[in-house]
C-alpha positions as CSV (number, residue, x, y, z in Angstrom):
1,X,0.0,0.0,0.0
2,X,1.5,3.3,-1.1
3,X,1.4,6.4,0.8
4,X,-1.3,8.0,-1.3
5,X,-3.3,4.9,-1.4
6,X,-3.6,5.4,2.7
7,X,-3.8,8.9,2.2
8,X,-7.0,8.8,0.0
9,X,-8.6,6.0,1.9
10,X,-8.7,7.7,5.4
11,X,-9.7,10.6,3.7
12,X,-12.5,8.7,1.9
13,X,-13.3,6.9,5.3
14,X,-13.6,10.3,7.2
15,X,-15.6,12.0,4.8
16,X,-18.2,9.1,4.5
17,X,-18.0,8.0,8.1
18,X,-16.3,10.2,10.4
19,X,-13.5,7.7,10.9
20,X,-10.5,8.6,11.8
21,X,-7.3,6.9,10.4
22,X,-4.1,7.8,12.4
23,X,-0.8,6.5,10.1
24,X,-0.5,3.9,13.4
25,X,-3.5,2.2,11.6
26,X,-1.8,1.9,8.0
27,X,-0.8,-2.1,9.1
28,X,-5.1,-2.4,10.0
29,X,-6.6,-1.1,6.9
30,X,-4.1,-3.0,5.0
31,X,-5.4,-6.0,6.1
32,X,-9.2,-5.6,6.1
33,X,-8.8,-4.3,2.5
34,X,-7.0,-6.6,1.0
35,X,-10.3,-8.8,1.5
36,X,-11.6,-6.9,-0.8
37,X,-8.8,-6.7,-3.4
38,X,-9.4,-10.3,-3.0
39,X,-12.3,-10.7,-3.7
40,X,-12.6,-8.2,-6.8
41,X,-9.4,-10.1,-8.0
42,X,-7.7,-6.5,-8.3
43,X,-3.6,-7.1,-7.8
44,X,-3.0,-3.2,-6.0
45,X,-4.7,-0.9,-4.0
46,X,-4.1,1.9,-6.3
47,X,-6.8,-0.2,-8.5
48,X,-8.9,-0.5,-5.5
49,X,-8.9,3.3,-4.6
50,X,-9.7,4.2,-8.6
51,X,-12.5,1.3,-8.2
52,X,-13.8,3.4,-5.1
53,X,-13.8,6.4,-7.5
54,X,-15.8,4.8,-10.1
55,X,-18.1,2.4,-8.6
56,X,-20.4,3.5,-5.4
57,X,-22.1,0.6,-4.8
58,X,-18.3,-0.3,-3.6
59,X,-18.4,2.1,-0.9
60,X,-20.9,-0.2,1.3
61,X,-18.3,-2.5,1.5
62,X,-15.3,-0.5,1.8
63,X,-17.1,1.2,4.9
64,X,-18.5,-2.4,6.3
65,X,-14.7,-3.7,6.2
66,X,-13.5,-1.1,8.3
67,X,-15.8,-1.0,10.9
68,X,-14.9,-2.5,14.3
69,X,-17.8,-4.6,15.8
70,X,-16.4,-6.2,19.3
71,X,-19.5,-6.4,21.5
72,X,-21.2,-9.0,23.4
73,X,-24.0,-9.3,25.7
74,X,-24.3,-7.1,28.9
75,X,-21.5,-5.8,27.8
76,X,-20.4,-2.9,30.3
77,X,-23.0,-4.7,32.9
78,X,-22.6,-1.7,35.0
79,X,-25.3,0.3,32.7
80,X,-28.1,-2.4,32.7
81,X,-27.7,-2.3,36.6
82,X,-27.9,1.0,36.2
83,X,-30.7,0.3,33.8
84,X,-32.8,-2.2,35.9
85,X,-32.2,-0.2,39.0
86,X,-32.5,3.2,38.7
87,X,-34.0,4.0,35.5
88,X,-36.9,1.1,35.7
89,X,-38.4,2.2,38.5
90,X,-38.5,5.9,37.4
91,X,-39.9,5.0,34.0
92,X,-42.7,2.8,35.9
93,X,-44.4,5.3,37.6
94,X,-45.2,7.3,34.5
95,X,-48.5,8.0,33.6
96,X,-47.5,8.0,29.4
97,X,-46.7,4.6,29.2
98,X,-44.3,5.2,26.1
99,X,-40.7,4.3,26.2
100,X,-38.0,4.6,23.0
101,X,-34.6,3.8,23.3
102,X,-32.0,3.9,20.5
103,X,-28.7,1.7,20.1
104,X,-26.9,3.6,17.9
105,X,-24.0,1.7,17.4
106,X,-26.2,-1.7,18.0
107,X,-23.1,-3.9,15.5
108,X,-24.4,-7.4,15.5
109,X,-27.2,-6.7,17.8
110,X,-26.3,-8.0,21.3
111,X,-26.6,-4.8,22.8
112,X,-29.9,-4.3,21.7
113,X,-31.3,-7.5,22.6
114,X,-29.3,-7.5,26.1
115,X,-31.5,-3.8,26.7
116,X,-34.8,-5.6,25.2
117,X,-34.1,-8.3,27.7
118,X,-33.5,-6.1,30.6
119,X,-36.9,-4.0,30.0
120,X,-39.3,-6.8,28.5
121,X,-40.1,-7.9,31.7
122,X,-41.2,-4.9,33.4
123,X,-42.7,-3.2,30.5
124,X,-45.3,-5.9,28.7
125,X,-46.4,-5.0,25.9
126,X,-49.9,-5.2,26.5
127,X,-49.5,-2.7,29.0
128,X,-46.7,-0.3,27.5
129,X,-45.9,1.2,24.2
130,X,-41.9,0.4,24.5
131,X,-39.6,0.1,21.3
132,X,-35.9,-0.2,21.1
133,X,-34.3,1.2,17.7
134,X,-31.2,-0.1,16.9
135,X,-29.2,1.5,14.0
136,X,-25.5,0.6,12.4
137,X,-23.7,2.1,9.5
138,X,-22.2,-1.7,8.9
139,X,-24.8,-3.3,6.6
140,X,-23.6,-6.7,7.6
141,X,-23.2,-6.4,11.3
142,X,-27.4,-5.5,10.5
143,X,-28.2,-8.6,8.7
144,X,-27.0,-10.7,11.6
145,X,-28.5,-8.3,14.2
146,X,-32.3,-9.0,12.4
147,X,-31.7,-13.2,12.5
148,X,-30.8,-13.5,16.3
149,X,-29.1,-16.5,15.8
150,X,-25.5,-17.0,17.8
151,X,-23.1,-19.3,18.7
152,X,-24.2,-21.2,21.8
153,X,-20.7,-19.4,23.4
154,X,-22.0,-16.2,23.3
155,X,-24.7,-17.1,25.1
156,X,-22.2,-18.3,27.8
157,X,-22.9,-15.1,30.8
158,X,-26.6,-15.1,30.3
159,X,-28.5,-16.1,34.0
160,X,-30.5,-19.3,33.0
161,X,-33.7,-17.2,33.9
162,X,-32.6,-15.5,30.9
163,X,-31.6,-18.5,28.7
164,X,-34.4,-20.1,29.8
165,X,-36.9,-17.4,28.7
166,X,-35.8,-16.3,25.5
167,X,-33.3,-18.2,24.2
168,X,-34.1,-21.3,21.2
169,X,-32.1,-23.8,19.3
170,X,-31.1,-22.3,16.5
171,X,-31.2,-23.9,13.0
172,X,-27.7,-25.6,13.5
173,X,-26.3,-28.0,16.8
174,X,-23.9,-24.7,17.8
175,X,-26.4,-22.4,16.9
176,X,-29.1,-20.7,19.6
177,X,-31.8,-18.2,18.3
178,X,-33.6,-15.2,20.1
179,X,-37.7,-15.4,20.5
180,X,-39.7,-13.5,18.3
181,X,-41.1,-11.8,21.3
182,X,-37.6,-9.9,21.9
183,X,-37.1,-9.2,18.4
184,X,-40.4,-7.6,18.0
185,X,-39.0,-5.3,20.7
186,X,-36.4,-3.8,18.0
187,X,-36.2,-2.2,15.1
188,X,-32.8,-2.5,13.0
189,X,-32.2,0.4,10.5
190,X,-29.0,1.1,8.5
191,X,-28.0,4.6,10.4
192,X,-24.4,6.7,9.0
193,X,-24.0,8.7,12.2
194,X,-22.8,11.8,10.3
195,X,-25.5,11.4,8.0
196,X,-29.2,12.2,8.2
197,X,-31.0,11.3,11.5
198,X,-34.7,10.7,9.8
199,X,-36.1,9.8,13.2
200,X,-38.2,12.4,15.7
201,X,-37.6,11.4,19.2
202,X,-37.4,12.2,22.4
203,X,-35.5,9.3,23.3
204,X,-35.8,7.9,27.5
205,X,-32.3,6.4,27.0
206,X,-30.0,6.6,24.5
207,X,-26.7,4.2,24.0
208,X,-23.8,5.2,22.1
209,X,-20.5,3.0,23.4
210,X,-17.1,2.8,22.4
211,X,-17.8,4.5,19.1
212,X,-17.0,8.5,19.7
213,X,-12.8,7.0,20.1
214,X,-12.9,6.9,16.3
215,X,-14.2,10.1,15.8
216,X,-12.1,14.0,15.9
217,X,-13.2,16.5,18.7
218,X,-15.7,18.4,15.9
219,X,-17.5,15.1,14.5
220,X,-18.2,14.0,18.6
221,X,-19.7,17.7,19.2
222,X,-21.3,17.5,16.3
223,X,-23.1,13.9,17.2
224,X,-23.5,15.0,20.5
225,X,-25.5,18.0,20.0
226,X,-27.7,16.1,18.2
227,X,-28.1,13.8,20.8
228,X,-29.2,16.3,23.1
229,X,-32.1,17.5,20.8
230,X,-33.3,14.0,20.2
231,X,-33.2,12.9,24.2
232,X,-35.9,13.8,26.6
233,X,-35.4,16.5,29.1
234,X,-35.2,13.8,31.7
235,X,-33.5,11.0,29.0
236,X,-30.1,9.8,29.9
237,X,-26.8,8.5,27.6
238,X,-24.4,5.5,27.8
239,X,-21.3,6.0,26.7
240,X,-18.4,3.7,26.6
241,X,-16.1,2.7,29.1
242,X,-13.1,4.9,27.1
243,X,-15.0,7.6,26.2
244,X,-16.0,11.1,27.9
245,X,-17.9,14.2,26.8
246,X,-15.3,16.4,29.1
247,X,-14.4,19.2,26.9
248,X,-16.7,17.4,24.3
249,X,-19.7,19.0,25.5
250,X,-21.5,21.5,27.8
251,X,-25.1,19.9,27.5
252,X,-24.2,17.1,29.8
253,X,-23.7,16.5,32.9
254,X,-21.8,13.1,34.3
255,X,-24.1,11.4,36.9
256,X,-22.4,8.1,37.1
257,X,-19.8,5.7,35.7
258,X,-20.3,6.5,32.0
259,X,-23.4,7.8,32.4
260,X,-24.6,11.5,31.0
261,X,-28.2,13.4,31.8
262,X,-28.9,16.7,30.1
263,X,-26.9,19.3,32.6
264,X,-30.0,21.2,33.4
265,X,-31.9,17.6,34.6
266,X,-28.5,16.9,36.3
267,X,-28.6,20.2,38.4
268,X,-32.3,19.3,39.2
269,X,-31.6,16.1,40.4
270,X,-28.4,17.3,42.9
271,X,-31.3,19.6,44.2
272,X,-33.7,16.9,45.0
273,X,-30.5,14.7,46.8
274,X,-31.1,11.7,44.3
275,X,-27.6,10.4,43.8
276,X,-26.5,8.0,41.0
């Protein structure tokens, strides 16, 4: 890979995706491109970036080979406790019994389904209106995300109350699959962060983990902001365990491990002497 061939692909990734490629990651994007050189039996990557140029249905996979998608159920367990604990209750006592929450970096959907699992049991259906939209820019990561099915290892943390409840065999002997009743929970919709965001809000909750560390000080603002004016005036945000919105953002305050409420609902809760 030449030094212009980087050069235009970081650029390309950060204009279509608000990646951002350090040189440090030269060695990375070498090998999850040359995948695709592969399999478009082109012999250089200076072929590849001119096929970038001329063909855009390219760019899907381009972006979906770049993408990082580590995750795992209950991942960061410290926000469903935080979830089940402190936010359930709250959210119960509500007279509108409507509840949205958005997974916006949802990958291959176990952070979705570990939030569906956590709320489905206090929040039937017959009684509430609660919905879960889960959105990724990697089309790929989506596909799984909608089928449910995992390796039984994955599976492997789960309490059996859990397993028990809403976990299948899947359509192989390694395989499990999800119940229809979580995945009726979520809806799974192809989202670039720095695109357009064609949903309305207000959000209760919204999660955005380990994906502002790839992103320059002005594209995490930027996403931030529009956070804010999709969350509720008493909504919440996960972050990940890496990230912080010091010197990121003023709209936020930092009420526990990772956790973010709009500053002014922050303030009012300090007042009231409800801690995190």
């Amino acid at each position: 890979m030449a030094q212009q061939d980087f050069d235009f692909i970081r650029q390309l990734a950060y204009r279509e995706s608000g990646i951002v490629l350090p040189d440090r990651k030269q060695h990375m994007v070498y090998s999850r491109l040359s995948r695709r050189l592969r399999a478009l039996k082109l012999s250089n990557f200076n072929q590849y970036c001119q096929r970038l140029e001329d063909d855009g249905c390219e760019l899907i996979n381009f972006i979906n080979a770049l993408t990082t998608n580590l995750t795992s159920f209950f991942r960061e367990a410290h926000h469903f406790d935080y979830l089940e604990r402190h936010l359930v209750p709250q959210w119960q006592q509500r007279r509108n019994r409507r509840l949205r929450v958005w997974s916006s970096a949802c990958s291959t959907g176990e952070e979705a389904y570990s939030i569906a699992m956590t709320l489905a049991k206090h929040f039937p259906p017959a009684n509430w209106d609660l919905k879960i939209l889960a959105t990724d820019l990697d089309t790929n990561v989506l596909d799984k995300a909608r089928d449910g099915i995992y390796n039984q290892e994955a599976m492997a943390n789960l309490p059996k109350k859990l397993l028990d409840k809403y976990v299948e065999p899947g359509p192989k002997p390694d395989e499990v699959k999800l119940s229809e009743s979580l995945k009726q929970l979520i809806h799974f919709k192809q989202l670039n962060l720095l695109g357009d965001w064609p949903m309305q809000g207000p959000f209760d909750l919204i999660f955005c983990r380990n994906v502002l560390i790839y992103f320059d000080l002005q594209t995490k603002a930027k996403i931030i902001s529009q956070f804010r004016q999709l969350l509720a005036e008493d909504g919440h945000l996960f972050i990940g365990h890496s990230e912080t919105l010091h010197n990121v953002s003023s709209d936020f305050k930092l009420i526990g491990q990772t956790i973010y409420q709009p500053q002014h609902a922050a303030l009012a809760r300090q007042r009231l002497g409800i801690g995190a």
